[in-house]
C-alpha positions as CSV (number, residue, x, y, z in Angstrom):
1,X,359.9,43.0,-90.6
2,X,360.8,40.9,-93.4
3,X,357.7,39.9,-94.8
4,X,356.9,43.9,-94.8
5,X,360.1,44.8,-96.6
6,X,359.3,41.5,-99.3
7,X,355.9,43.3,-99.9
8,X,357.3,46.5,-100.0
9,X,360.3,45.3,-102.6
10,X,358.1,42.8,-104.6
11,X,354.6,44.1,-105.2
12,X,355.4,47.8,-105.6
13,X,356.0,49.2,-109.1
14,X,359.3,50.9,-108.6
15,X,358.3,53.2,-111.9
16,X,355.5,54.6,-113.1
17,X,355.0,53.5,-117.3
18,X,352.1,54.6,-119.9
19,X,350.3,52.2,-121.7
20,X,349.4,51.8,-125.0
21,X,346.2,52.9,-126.5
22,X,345.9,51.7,-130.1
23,X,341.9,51.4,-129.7
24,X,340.4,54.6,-128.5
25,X,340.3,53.4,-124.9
26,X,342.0,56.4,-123.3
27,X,339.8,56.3,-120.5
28,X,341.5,52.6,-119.8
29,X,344.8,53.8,-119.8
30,X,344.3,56.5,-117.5
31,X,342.2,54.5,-114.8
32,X,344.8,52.0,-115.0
33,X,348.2,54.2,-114.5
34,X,346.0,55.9,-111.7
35,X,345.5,52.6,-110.1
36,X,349.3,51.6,-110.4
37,X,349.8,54.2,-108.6
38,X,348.0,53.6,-105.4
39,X,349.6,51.5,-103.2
40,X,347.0,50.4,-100.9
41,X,345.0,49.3,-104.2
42,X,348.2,47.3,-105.4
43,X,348.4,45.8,-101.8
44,X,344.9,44.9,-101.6
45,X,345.1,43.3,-105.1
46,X,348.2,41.3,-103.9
47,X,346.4,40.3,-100.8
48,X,343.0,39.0,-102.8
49,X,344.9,37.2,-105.3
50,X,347.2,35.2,-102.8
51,X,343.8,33.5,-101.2
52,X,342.2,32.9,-105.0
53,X,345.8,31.4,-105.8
54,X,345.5,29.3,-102.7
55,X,341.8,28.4,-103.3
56,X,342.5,27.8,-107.1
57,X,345.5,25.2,-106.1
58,X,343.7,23.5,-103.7
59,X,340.9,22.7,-106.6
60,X,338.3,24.9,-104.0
61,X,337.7,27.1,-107.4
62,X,337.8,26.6,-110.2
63,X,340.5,28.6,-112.8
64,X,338.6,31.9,-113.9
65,X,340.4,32.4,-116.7
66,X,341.0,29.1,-118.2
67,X,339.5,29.5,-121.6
68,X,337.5,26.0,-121.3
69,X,336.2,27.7,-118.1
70,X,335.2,30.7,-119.6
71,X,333.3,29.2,-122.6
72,X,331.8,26.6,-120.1
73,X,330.7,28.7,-117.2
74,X,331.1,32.0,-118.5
75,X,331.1,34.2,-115.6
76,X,333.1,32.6,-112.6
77,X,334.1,33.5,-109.2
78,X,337.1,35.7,-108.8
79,X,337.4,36.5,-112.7
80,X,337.8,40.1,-112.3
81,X,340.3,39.7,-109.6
82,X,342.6,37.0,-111.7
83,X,342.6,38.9,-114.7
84,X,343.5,42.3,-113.8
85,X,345.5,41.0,-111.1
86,X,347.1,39.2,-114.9
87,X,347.4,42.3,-115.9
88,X,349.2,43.7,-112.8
89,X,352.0,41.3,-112.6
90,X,353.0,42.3,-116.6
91,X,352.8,45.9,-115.6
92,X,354.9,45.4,-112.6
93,X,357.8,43.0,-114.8
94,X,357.6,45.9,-117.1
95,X,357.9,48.8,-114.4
96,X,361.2,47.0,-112.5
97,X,362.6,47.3,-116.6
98,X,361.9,51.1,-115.9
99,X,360.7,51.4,-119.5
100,X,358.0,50.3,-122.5
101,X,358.7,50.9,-125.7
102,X,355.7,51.1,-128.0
103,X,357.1,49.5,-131.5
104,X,354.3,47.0,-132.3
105,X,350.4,47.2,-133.5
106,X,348.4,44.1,-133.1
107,X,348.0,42.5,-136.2
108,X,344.2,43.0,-136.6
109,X,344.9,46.8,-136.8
110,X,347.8,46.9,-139.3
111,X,345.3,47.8,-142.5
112,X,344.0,50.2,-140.2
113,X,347.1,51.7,-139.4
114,X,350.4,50.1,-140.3
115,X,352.3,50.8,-143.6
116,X,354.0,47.4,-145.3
117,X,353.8,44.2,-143.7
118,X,353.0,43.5,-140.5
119,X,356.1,42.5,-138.5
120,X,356.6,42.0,-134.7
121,X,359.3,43.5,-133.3
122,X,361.2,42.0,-129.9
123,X,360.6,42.7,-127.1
124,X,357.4,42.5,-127.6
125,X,355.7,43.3,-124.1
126,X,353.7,46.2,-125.8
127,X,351.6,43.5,-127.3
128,X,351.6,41.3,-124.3
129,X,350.2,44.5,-122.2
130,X,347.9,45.5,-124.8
131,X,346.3,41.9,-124.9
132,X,345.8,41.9,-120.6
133,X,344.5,45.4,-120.9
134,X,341.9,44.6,-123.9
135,X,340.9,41.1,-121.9
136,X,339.7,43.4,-119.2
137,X,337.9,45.4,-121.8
138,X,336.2,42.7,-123.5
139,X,335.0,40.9,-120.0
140,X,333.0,44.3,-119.1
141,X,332.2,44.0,-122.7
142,X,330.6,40.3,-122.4
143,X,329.2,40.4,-119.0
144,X,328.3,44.5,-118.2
145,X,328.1,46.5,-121.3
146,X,328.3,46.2,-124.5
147,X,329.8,49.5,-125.1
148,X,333.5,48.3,-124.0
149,X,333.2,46.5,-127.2
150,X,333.9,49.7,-129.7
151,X,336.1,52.3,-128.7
152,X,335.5,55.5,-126.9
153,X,334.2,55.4,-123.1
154,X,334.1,57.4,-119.5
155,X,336.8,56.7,-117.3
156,X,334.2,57.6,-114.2
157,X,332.0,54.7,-115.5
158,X,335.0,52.4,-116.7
159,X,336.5,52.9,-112.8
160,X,332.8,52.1,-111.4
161,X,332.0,49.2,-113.4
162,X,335.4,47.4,-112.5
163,X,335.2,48.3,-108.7
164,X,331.6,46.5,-109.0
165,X,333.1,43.2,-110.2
166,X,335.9,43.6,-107.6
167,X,334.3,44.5,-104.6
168,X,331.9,41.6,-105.7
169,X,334.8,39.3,-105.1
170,X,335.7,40.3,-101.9
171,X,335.0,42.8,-99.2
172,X,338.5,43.7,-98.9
173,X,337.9,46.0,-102.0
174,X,335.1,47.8,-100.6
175,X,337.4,48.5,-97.4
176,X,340.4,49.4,-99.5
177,X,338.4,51.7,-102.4
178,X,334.6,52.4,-101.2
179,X,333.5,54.8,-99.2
180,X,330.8,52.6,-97.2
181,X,327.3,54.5,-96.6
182,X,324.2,52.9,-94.4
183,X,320.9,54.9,-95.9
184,X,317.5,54.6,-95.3
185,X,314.9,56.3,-97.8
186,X,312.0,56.2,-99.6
187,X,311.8,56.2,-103.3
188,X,308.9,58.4,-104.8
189,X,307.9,56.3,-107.8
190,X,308.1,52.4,-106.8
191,X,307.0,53.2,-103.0
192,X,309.4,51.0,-101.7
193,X,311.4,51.5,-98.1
194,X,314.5,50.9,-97.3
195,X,316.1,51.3,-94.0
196,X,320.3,50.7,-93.1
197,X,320.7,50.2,-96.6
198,X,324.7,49.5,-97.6
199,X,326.0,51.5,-100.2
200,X,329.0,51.2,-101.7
201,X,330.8,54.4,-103.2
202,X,333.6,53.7,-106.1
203,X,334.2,57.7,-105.9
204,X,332.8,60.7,-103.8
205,X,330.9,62.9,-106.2
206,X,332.0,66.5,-106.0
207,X,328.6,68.1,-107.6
208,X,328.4,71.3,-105.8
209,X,332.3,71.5,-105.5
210,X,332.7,75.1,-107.2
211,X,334.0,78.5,-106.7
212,X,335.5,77.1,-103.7
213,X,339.4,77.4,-103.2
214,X,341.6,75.2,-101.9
215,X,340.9,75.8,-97.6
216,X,337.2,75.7,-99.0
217,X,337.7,72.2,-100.7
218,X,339.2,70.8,-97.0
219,X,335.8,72.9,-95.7
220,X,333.4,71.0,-98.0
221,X,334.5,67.5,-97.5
222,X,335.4,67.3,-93.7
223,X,331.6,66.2,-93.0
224,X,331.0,63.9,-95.7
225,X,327.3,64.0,-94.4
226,X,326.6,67.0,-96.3
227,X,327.7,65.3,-99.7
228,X,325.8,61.7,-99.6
229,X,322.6,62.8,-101.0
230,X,324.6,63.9,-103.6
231,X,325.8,60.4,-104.9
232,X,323.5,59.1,-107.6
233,X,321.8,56.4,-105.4
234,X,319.3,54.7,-107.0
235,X,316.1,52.6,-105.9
236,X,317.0,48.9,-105.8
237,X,313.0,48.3,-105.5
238,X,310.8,46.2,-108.0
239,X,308.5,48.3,-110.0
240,X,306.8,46.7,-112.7
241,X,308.9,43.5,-112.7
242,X,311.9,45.7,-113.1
243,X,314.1,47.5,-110.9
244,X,313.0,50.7,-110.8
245,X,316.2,52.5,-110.5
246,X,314.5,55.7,-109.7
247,X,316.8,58.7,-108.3
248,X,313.4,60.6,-106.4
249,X,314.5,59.7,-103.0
250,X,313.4,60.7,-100.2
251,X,316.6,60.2,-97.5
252,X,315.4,59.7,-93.8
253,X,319.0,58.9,-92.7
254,X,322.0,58.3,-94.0
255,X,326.1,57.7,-92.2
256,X,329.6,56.8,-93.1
257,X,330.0,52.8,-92.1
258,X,333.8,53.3,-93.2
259,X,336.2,55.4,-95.1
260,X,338.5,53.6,-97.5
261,X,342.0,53.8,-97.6
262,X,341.8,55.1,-101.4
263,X,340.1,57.7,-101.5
264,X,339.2,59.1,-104.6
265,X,337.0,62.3,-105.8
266,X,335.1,62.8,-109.1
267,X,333.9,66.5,-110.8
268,X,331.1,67.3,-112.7
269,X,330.9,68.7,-115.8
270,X,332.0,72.1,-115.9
271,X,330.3,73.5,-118.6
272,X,332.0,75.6,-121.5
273,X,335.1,76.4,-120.0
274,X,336.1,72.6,-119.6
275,X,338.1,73.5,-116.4
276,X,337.9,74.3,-112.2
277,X,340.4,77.5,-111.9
278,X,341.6,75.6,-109.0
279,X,343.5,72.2,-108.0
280,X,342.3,70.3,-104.7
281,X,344.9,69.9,-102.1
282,X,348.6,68.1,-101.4
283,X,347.5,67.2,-98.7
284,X,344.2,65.9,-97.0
285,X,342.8,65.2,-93.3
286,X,339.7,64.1,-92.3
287,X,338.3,63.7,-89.0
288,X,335.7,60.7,-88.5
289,X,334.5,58.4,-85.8
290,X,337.3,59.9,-83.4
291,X,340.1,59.1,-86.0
292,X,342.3,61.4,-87.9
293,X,342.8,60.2,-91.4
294,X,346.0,61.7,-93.3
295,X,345.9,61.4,-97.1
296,X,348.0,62.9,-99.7
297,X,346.9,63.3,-103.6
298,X,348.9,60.9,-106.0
299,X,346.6,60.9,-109.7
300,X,344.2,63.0,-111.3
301,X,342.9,62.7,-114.3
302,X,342.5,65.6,-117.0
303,X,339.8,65.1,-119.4
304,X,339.2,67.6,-122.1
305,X,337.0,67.6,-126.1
306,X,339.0,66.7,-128.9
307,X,338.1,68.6,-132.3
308,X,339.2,68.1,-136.2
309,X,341.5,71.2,-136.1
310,X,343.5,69.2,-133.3
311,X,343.3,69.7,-129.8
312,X,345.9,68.2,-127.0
313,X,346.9,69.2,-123.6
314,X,350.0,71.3,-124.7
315,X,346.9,73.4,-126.5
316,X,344.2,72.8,-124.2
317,X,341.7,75.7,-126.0
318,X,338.5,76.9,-127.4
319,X,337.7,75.7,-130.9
320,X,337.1,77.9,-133.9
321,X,333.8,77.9,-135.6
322,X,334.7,75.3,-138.3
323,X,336.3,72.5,-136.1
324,X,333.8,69.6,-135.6
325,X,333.8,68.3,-132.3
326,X,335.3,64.5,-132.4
327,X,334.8,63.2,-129.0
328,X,336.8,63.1,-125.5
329,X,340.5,62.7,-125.0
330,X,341.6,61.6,-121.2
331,X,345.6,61.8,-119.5
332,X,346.7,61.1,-115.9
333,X,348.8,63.7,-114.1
334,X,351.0,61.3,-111.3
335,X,353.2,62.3,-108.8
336,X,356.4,60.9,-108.4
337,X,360.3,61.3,-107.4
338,X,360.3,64.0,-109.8
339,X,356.8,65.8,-109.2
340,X,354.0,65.5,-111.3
341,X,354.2,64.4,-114.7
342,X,351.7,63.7,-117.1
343,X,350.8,60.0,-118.7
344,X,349.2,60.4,-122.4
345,X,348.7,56.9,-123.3
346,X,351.9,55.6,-123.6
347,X,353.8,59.2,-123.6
348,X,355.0,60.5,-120.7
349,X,356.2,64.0,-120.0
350,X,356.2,67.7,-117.8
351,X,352.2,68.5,-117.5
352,X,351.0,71.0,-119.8
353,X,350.6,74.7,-118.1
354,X,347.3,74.9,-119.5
355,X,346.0,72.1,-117.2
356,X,347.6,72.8,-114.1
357,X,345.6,75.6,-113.0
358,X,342.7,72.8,-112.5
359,X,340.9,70.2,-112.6
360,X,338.3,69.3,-116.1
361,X,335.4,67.8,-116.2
362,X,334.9,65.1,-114.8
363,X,338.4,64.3,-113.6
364,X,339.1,61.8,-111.3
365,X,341.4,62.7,-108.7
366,X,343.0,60.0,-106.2
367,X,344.3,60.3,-102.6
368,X,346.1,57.5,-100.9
369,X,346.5,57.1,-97.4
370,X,349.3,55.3,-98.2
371,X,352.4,57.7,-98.6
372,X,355.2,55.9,-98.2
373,X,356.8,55.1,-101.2
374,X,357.1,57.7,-104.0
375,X,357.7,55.8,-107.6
376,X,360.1,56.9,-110.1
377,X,359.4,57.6,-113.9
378,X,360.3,55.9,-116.6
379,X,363.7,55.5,-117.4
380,X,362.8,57.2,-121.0
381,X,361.6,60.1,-119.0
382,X,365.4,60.6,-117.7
383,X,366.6,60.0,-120.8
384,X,365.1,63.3,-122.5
């Protein structure tokens, strides 16, 4: 009992905080107040961490992210885990404050975007935060792609590429945020067959997910059969010297090996209008392999084009004819001890009316089968 209430007390963010976003790497921000969120991410994080600690100490492995490390080895087991488990131990200092204030830009982007000299103001932990969220950024950068590099991104591909590394480090990601699939197919351009292949799913792929309402959302994902064609599997064969990476499959069967603890949904694109006309569930239960599995909706994200004339979530809208379109803004909704509130960078605040009627384009939305602790907001949220 004690060791569960010292997890429960210790490892927990009591708050939920926004992070800064000083780089156009919105998508970052969201993915990571999402993840903050779920506790049976957090947990697992703890739990993977202990063992590379222990590992680390022991001299078994060596320090990821020692700098003479990195330039040595470069790429080193448990990297991923160490640094945004780095990251997780600011955010959590900062949540038990109950509150960030944003009052410094790195000093690289002062001619950018400061006026008079560049001074640091105390307490600094905006920068601190900012640096653990960037060295993230720049290690998918240097060792996936080099579009982290320059800002701008997808939050779907952000939260993909980053379950990679993690799940790479240990299984107990893949049983905490992957939806595990056995396939067999045949792939129509390389030839190649594959039988009881494992597949790893980051998110569930809601491509024919419209028109339905909310007891028709509960409909179309109680078999999950139906949807695993549906997931963007790609050949892993050689063709040419290459991997072909063909998506002209030919599935000859296909299961659920296990069904994570996070579970988290993405939508398509959702052409002109930018938005469902409906929210999925509270509440969700799945039946599978004899168990009953009880999950409840803590995040979603709301992703929506940005144009010249101005666009945010208070005025989620169509453009006029003369604004040019700039690009793609993303926010989380999260739930806490005072509903759902909305995370916009580092503003936090009621959700905007105009995006609670659904869900965007390719929002991300996160259940947990872990309900029991509800976070607070910030304490600046209470202070309004």
């Amino acid at each position: 009992m004690f060791n569960r209430l010292l997890l429960t007390d210790l490892v927990l963010p009591p708050h939920i905080i926004g992070l800064p976003n000083v780089r156009g790497h919105c998508f970052l921000t969201t993915v990571l107040v999402m993840l903050m969120r779920s506790h049976s991410f957090v947990r697992c994080l703890f739990r993977v961490n202990q063992e590379v600690t222990s590992d680390v100490n022991s001299g078994v492995e060596l320090n990821p992210l020692n700098r003479d490390v990195l330039y040595s080895f470069g790429e080193v087991p448990f990297l991923w885990t160490r640094a945004f488990f780095r990251f997780f131990r600011l955010y959590l200092k900062v949540s038990r404050s109950g509150r960030l204030d944003l009052l410094n830009l790195p000093l690289g982007l002062w001619p950018h975007y400061g006026s008079g000299d560049a001074t640091k103001v105390k307490p600094d932990v905006d920068l601190s935060l900012d640096n653990l969220m960037m060295l993230i950024c720049r290690l998918l950068g240097n060792f996936v792609r080099a579009d982290y590099l320059s800002p701008g991104g997808k939050e779907e591909v952000f939260y993909s590429d980053l379950m990679l590394q993690l799940r790479r480090e240990s299984s107990e990601f893949v049983l905490t945020a992957h939806v595990l699939l056995s396939v067999s197919f045949v792939c129509a351009d390389c030839e190649s067959q594959f039988d009881n292949h494992p597949v790893a799913l980051p998110y569930v792929f809601l491509r024919d997910f419209l028109g339905s309402g909310v007891s028709g959302f509960c409909d179309f994902i109680a078999d999950f059969v139906h949807l695993l064609p549906q997931q963007l599997i790609t050949c892993i064969g050689s063709f040419g010297g290459k991997i072909c990476n063909s998506d002209r499959l030919s599935f000859s069967s296909h299961e659920i090996v296990s069904i994570p603890s996070l579970l988290v949904f993405r939508f398509p694109d959702l052409g002109s209008s930018g938005i469902s006309g409906q929210m999925t569930p509270d509440e969700l239960t799945i039946t599978w392999s004899s168990e009953i599995l009880h999950y409840r909706r803590i995040a979603y994200s709301c992703d929506y084009r940005v144009y010249d004339g101005g666009v945010d979530s208070e005025s989620f809208r169509f453009p006029t004819s003369s604004e040019a379109f700039l690009g793609w803004h993303s926010i989380a909704h999260v739930l806490t001890t005072r509903g759902w509130l909305e995370y916009n960078n580092g503003r936090e605040g009621l959700p905007s009316p105009a995006l609670l009627g659904g869900h965007t384009s390719y929002s991300l939305v996160f259940y947990d089968m872990d309900n029991s602790f509800v976070p607070e907001p910030s304490i600046c949220f209470e202070e309004k």
